[in-house]
VOVEX-32415 format. One record per residue (C-alpha): residue number from 0; residue in three letters; x, y, z. Coordinates in pm, whole numbers, plus 50000, padded with zeros to 5 digits. Example, Ala and Ser with C-alpha at 12.3 -4.5 7.8 and 13.67 -1.06 7.14 Angstrom:
# VOVEX-32415
{k = 0, r = ALA, xx = 51230, yy = 49550, zz = 50780}
{k = 1, r = SER, xx = 51367, yy = 49894, zz = 50714}
END
This chain:
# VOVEX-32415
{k = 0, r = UNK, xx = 66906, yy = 76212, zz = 14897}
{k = 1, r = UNK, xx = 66804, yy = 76497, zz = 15062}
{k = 2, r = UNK, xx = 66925, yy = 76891, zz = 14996}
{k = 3, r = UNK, xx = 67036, yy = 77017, zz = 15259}
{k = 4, r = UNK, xx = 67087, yy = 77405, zz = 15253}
{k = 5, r = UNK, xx = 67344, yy = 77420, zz = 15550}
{k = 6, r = UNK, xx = 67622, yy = 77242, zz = 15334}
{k = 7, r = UNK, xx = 67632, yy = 77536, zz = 15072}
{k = 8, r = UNK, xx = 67804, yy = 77787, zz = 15259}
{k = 9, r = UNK, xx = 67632, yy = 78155, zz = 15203}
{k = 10, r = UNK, xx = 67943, yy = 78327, zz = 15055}
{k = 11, r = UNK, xx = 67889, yy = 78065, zz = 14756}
{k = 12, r = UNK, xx = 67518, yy = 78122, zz = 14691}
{k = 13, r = UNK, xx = 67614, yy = 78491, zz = 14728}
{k = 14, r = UNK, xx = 67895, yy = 78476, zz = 14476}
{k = 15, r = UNK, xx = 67731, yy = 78254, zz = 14220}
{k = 16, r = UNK, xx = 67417, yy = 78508, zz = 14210}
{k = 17, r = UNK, xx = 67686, yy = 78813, zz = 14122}
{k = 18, r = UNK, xx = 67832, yy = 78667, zz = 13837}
{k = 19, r = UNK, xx = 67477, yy = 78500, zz = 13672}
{k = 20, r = UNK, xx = 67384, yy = 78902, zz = 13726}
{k = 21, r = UNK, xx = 67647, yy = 79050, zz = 13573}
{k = 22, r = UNK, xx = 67659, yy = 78785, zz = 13318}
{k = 23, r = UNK, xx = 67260, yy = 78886, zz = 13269}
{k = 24, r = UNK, xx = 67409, yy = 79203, zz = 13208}
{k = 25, r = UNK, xx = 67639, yy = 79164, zz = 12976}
{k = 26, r = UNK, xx = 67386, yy = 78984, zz = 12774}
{k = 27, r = UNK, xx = 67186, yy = 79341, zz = 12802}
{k = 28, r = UNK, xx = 66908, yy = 79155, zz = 13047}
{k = 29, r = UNK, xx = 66850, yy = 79403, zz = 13337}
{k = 30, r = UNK, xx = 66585, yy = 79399, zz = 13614}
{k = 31, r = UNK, xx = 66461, yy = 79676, zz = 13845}
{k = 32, r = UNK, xx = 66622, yy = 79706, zz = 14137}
{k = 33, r = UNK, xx = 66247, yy = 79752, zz = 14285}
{k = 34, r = UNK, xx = 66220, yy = 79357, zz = 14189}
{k = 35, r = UNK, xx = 66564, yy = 79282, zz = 14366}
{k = 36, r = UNK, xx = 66439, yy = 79422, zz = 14692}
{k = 37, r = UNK, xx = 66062, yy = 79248, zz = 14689}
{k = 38, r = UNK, xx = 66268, yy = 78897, zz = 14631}
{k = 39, r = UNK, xx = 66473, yy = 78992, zz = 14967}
{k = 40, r = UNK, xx = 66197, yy = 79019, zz = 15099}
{k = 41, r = UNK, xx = 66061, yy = 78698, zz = 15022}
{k = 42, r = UNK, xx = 66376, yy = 78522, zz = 15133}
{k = 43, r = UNK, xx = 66371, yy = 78678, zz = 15493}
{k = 44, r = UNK, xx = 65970, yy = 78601, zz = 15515}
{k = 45, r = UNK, xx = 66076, yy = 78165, zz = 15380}
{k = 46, r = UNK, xx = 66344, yy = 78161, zz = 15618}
{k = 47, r = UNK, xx = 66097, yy = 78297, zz = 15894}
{k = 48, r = UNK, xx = 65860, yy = 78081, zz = 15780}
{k = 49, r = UNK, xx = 66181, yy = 77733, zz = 15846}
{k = 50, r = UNK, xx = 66127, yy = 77767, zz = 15440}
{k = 51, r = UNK, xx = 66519, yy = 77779, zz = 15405}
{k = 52, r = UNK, xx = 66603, yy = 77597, zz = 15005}
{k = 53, r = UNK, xx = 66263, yy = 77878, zz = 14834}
{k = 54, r = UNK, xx = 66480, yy = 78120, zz = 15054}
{k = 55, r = UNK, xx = 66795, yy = 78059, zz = 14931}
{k = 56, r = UNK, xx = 66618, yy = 78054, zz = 14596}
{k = 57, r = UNK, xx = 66501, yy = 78397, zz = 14643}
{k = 58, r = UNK, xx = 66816, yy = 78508, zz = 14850}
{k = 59, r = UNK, xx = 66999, yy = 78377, zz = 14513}
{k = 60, r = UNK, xx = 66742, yy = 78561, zz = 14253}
{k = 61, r = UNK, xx = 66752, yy = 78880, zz = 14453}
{k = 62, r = UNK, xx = 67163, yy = 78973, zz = 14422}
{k = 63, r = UNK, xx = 67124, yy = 78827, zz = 14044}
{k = 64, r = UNK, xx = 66865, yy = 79100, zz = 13960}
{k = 65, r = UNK, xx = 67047, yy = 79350, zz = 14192}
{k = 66, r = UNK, xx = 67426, yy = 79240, zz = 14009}
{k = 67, r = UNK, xx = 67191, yy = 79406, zz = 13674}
{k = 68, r = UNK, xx = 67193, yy = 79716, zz = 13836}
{k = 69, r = UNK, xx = 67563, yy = 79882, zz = 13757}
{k = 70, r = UNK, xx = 67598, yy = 79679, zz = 13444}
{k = 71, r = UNK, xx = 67309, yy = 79834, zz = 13311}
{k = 72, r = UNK, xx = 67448, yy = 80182, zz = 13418}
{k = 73, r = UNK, xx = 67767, yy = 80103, zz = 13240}
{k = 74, r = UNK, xx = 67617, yy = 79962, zz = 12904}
{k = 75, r = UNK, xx = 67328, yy = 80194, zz = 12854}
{k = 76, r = UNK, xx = 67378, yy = 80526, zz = 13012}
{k = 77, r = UNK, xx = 67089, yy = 80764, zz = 12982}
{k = 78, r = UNK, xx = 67197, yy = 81008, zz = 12643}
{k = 79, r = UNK, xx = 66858, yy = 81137, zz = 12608}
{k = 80, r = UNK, xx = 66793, yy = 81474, zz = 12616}
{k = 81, r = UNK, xx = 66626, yy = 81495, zz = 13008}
{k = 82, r = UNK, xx = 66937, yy = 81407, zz = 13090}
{k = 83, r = UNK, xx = 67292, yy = 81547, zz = 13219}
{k = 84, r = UNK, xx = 67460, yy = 81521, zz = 12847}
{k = 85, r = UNK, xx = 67270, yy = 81794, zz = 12673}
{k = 86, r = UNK, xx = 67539, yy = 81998, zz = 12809}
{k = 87, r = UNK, xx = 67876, yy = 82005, zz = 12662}
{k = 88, r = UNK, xx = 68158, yy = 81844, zz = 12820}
{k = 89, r = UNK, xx = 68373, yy = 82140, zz = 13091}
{k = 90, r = UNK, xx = 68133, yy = 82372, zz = 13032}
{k = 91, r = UNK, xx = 67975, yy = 82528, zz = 13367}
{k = 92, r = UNK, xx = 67609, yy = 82474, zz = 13472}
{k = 93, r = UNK, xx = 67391, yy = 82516, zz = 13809}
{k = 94, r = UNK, xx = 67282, yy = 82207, zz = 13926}
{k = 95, r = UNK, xx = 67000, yy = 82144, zz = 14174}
{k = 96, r = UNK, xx = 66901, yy = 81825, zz = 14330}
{k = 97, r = UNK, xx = 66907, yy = 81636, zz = 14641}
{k = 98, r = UNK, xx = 67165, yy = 81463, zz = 14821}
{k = 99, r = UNK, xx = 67051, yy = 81069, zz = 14768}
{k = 100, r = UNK, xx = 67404, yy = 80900, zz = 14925}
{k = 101, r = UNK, xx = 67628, yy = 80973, zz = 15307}
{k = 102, r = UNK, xx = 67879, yy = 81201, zz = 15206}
{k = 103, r = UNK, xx = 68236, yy = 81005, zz = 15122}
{k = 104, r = UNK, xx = 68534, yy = 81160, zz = 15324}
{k = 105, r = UNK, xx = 68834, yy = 81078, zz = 15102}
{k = 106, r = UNK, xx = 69113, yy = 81206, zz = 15223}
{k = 107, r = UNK, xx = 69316, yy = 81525, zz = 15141}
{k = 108, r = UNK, xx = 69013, yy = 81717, zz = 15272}
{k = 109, r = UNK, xx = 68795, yy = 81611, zz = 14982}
{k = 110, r = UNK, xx = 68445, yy = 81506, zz = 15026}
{k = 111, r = UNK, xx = 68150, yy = 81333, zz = 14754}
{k = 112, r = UNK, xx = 67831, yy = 81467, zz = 14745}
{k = 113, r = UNK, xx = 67618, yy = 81220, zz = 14585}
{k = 114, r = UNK, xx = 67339, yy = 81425, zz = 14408}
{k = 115, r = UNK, xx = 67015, yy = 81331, zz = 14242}
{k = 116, r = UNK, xx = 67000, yy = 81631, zz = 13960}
{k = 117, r = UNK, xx = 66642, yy = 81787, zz = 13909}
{k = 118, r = UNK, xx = 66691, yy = 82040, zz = 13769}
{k = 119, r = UNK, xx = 66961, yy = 82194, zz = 13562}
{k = 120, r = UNK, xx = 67081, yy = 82485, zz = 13335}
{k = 121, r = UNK, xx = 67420, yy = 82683, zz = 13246}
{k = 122, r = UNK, xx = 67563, yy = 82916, zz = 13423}
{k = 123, r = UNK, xx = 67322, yy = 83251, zz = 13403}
{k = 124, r = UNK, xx = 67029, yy = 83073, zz = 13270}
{k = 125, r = UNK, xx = 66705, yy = 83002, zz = 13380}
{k = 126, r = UNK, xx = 66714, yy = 82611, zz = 13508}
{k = 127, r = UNK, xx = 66486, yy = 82261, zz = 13379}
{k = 128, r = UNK, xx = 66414, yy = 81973, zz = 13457}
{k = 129, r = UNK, xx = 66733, yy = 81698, zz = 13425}
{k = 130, r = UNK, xx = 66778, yy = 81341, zz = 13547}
{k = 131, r = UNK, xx = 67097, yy = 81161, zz = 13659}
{k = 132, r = UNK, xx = 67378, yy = 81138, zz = 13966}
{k = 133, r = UNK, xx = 67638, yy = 81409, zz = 14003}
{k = 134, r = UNK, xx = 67938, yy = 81283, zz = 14226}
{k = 135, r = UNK, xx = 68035, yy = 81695, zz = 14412}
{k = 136, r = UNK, xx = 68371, yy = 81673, zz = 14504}
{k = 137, r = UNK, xx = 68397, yy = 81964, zz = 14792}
{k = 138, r = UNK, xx = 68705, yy = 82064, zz = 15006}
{k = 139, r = UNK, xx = 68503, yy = 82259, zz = 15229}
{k = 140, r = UNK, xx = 68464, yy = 82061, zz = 15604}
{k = 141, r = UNK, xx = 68081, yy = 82203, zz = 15587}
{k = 142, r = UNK, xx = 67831, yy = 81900, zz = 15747}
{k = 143, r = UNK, xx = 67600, yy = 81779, zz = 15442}
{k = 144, r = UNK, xx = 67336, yy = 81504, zz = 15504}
{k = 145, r = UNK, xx = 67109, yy = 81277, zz = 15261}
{k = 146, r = UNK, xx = 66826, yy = 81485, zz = 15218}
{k = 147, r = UNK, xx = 66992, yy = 81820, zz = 15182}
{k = 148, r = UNK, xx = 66844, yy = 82004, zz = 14870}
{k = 149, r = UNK, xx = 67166, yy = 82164, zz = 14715}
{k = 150, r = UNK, xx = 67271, yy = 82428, zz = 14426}
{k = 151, r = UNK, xx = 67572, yy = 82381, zz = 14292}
{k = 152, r = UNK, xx = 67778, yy = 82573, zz = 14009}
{k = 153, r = UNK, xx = 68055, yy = 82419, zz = 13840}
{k = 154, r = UNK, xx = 68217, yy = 82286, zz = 13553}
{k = 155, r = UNK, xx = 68056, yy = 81971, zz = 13419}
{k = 156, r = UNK, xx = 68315, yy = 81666, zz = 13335}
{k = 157, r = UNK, xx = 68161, yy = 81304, zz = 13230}
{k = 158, r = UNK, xx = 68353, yy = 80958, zz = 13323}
{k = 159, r = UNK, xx = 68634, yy = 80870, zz = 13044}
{k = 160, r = UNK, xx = 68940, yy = 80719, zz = 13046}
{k = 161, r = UNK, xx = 69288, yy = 80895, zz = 12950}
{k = 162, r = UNK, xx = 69328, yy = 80619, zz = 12690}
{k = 163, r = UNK, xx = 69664, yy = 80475, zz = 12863}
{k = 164, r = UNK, xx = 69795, yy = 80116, zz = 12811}
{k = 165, r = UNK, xx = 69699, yy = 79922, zz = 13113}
{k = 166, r = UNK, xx = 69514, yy = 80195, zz = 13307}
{k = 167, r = UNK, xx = 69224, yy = 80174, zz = 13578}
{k = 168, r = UNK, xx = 68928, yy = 80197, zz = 13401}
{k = 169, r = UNK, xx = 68754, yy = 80516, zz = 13564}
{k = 170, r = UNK, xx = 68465, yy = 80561, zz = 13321}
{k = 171, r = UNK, xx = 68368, yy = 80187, zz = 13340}
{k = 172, r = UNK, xx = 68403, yy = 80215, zz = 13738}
{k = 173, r = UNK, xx = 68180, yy = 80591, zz = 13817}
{k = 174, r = UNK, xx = 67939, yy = 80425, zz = 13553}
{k = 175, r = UNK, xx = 67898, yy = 80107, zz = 13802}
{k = 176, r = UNK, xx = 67836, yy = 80365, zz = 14047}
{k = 177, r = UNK, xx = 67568, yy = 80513, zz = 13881}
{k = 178, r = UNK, xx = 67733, yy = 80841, zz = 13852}
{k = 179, r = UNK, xx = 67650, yy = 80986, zz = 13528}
{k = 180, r = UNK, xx = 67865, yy = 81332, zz = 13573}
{k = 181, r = UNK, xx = 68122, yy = 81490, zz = 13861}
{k = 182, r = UNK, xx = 68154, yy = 81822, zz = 13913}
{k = 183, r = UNK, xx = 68444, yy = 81966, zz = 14132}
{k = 184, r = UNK, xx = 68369, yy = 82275, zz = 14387}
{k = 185, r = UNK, xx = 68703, yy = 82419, zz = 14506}
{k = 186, r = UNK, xx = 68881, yy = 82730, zz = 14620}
{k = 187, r = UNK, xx = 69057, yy = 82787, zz = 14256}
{k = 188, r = UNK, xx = 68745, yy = 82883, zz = 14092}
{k = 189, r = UNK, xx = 68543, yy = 83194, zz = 14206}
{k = 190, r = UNK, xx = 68247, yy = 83057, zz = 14004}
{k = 191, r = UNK, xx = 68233, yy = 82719, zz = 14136}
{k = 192, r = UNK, xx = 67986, yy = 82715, zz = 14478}
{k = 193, r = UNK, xx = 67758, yy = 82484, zz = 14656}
{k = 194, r = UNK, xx = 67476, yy = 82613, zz = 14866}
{k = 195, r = UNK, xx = 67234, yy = 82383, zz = 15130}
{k = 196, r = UNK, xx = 66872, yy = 82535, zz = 14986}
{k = 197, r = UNK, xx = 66667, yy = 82268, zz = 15207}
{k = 198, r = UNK, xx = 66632, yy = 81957, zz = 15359}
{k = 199, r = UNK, xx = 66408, yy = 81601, zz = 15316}
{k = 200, r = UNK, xx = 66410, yy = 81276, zz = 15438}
{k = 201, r = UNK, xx = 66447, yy = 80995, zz = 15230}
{k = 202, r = UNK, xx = 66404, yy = 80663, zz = 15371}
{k = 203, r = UNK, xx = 66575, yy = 80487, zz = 15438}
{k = 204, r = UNK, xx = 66896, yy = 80628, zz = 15396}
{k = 205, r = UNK, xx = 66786, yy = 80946, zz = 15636}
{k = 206, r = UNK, xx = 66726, yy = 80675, zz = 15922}
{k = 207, r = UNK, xx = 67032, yy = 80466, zz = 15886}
{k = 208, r = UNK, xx = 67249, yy = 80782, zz = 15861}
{k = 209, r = UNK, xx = 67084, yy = 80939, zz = 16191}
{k = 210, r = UNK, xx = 67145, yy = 80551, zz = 16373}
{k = 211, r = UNK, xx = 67487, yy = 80568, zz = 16270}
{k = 212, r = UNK, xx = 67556, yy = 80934, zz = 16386}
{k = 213, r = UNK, xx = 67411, yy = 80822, zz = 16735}
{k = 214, r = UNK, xx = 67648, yy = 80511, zz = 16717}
{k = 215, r = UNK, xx = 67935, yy = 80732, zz = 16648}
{k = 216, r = UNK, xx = 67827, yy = 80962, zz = 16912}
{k = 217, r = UNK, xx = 67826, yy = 80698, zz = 17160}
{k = 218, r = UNK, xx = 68179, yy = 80553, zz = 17079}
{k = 219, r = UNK, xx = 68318, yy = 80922, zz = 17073}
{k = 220, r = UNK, xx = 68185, yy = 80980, zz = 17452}
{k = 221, r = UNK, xx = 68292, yy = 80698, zz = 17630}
{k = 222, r = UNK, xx = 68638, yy = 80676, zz = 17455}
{k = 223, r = UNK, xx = 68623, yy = 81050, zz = 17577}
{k = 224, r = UNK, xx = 68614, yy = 80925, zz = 17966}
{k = 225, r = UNK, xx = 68939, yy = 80735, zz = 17960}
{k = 226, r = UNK, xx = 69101, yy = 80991, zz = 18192}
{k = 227, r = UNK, xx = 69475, yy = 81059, zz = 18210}
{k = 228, r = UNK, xx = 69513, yy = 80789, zz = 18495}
{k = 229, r = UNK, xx = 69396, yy = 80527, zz = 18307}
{k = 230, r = UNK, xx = 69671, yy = 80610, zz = 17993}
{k = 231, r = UNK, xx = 69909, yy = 80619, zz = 18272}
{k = 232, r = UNK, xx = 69831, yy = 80304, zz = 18422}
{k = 233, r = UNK, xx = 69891, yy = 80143, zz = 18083}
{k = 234, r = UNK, xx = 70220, yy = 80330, zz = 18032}
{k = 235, r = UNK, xx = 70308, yy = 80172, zz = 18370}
{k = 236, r = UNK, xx = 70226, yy = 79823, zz = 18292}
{k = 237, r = UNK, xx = 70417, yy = 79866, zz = 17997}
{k = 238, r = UNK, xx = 70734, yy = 79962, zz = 18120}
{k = 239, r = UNK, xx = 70699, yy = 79718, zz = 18377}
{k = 240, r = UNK, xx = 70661, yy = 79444, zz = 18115}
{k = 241, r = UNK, xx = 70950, yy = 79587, zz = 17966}
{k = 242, r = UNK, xx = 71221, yy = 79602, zz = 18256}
{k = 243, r = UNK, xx = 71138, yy = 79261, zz = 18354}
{k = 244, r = UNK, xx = 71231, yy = 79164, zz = 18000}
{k = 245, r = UNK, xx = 71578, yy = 79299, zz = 18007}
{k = 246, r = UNK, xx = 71622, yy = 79223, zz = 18367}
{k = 247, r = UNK, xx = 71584, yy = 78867, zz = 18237}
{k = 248, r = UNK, xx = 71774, yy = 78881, zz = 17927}
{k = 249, r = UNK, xx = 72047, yy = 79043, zz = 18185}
{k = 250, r = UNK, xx = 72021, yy = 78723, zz = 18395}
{k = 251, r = UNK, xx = 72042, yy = 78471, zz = 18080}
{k = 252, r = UNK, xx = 72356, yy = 78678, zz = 17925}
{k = 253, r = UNK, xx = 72542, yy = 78676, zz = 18289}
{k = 254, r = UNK, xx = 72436, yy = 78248, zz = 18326}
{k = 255, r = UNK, xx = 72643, yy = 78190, zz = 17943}
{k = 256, r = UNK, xx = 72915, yy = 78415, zz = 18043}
{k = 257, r = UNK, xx = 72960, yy = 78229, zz = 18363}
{k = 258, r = UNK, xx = 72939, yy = 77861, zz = 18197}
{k = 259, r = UNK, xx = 73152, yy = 77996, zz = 17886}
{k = 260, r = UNK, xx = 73430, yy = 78074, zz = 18129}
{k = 261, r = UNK, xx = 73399, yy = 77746, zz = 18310}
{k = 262, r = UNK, xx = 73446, yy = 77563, zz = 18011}
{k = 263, r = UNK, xx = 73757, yy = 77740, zz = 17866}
{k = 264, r = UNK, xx = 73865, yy = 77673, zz = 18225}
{k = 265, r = UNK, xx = 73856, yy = 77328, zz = 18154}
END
């Protein structure tokens, strides 16, 4: 009997390879996510190729060794000394990096900064080298992009959990993320600022960002050209639909008024 790969449907394949990953994980076996990506690319080249069960093979071993990925953030965090927790919990450093993620809107004005820390030091001191991902929260509507080379000063908090029964776990989730640190820049602190210093592209995240600002572009001018006519035209058509409703329901209330007097006439 022969396999035949169109009877598995993809979502399966895709969700067994998640959970032997994270169950990898768990069991402190990680892969590079390097490795993950050279194993998609073998699956796209065997399915090219009409190779499609060694594709689903590698298709399958690539999201295992990319499901690693957070649960190796989450179960060993870096705690060495190049990185983000020589400094004390609150206290306020100056933070330079690179903007490696799009900006997150979230709502209420807020806005993540995902940056890739180079260099660090606290407040008033001379900065060195660090390693790790600081989630910026900003309220300021200023335009960031991946690439932007930023300075930031702030106070320094690291993911943990309130320690209430039956809470979301916040600590386990930023560490998933790969955020080792947030820092918050607002209006309430005079201290706390974020400057743009410079600007690189990193592929690929530079290129998809600039296709989807065209995309965006593109929707936002041609939903722009629906003049005031065309709103009104709908707006006609709509009440329209609507008076021939109730013109209708009219006629069907008058027809069992008329037979409900007939038949008490009877």
């Amino acid at each position: 009997m022969r396999l035949r790969v169109d009877e598995f449907p993809p979502i399966y394949v895709a969700a067994l390879a998640i959970l032997a990953g994270d169950a990898l994980g768990n069991f402190h076996v990680f892969f590079d996510l390097r490795l993950a990506v050279l194993l998609a690319v073998l699956a796209t080249i065997l399915f090219c190729v009409a190779r499609p069960i060694v594709g689903v093979v590698a298709a399958f071993l690539a999201i295992a060794a990319a499901a690693t990925v957070p649960v190796h953030h989450l179960l060993a965090p870096d705690l060495s000394p190049a990185g983000l927790h020589r400094f004390a919990d609150d206290s306020t450093i100056t933070l330079e990096g690179t903007i490696a993620r799009a900006p997150e809107h979230v709502g209420a004005g807020r806005t993540y900064l995902f940056v890739n820390a180079e260099r660090a030091a606290l407040a008033n001191s001379d900065v060195a080298p660090v390693s790790g991902l600081v989630r910026v929260t900003i309220l300021d509507p200023e335009k960031f992009r991946i690439g932007d080379r930023v300075r930031a000063t702030a106070r320094i908090r690291f993911p943990r959990n309130d320690g209430n029964p039956g809470e979301f776990d916040y600590r386990a989730y930023l560490y998933r993320e790969g955020v080792a640190a947030t820092m918050f820049v607002g209006n309430q602190s005079r201290s706390a600022s974020i400057a743009v210093t410079g600007h690189r592209n990193q592929f690929p995240g530079s290129q998809i960002e600039a296709v989807r600002d065209r995309i965006g572009a593109f929707i936002d001018a041609n939903l722009a050209r629906i003049s005031h006519q065309d709103l009104k035209r709908a707006g006609d058509q709509e009440k329209s639909c609507r008076d021939r409703f109730l013109a209708r329901s009219e006629r069907r209330c008058e027809q069992l008024c008329v037979g409900r007097q007939r038949f008490q006439g009877c």
